[in-house]
N, C-alpha and C positions, 0 to 999 in steps of 0.2 A: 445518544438520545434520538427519538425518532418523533416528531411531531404531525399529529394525524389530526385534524382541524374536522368534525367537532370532536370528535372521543378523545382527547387527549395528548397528553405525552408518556412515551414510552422506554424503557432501556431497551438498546439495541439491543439484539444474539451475539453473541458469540460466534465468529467466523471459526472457521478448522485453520491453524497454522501450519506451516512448515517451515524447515529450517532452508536457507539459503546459507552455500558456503563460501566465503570468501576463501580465494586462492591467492597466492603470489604475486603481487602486483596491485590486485582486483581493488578497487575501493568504492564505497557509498555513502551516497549522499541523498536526505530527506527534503524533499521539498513541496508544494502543496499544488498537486494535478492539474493541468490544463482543464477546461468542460470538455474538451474530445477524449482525456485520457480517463475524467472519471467514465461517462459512457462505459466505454470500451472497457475497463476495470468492474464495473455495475458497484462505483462504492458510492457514499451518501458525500453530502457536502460536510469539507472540515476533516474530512480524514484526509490525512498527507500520503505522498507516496514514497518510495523505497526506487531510488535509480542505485543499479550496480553496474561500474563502470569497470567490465573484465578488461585483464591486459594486454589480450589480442586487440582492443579495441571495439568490441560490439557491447551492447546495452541491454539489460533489463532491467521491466517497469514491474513492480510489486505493492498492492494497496501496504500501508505500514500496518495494518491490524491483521493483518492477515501471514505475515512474516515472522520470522527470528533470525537474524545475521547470526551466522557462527564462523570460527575459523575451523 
């Protein structure tokens, strides 16, 4: 929901998803964005995010509405 002070409230759009794949090792975990990480994501407040923790050890940041974990 998007609220726009005076016209109303709104339902969001629909963002475009993609699938993220987990590999061997990789694990994820949801948690709710820093303000520098929404910024930098352009997501609304209240949306969580999507941290994948590959097994090399590097990290990616994914808004969760915008995702799909698969294996």
């Amino acid at each position: 929901m998007i609220v726009e002070p005076p016209r109303g409230t709104f339902v969001r759009a629909l963002e475009p998803t993609e699938t993220v794949t987990l590999l061997k090792g990789d694990t994820a975990s949801a948690r709710m964005p820093t303000p520098t990480e929404r910024r930098e994501l352009e997501i609304g407040e209240g949306v969580p995010v999507i941290v994948i923790f590959r097994a090399d050890g590097s990290r990616e940041l994914y808004a969760a509405d915008r995702i799909r974990v698969g294996r």
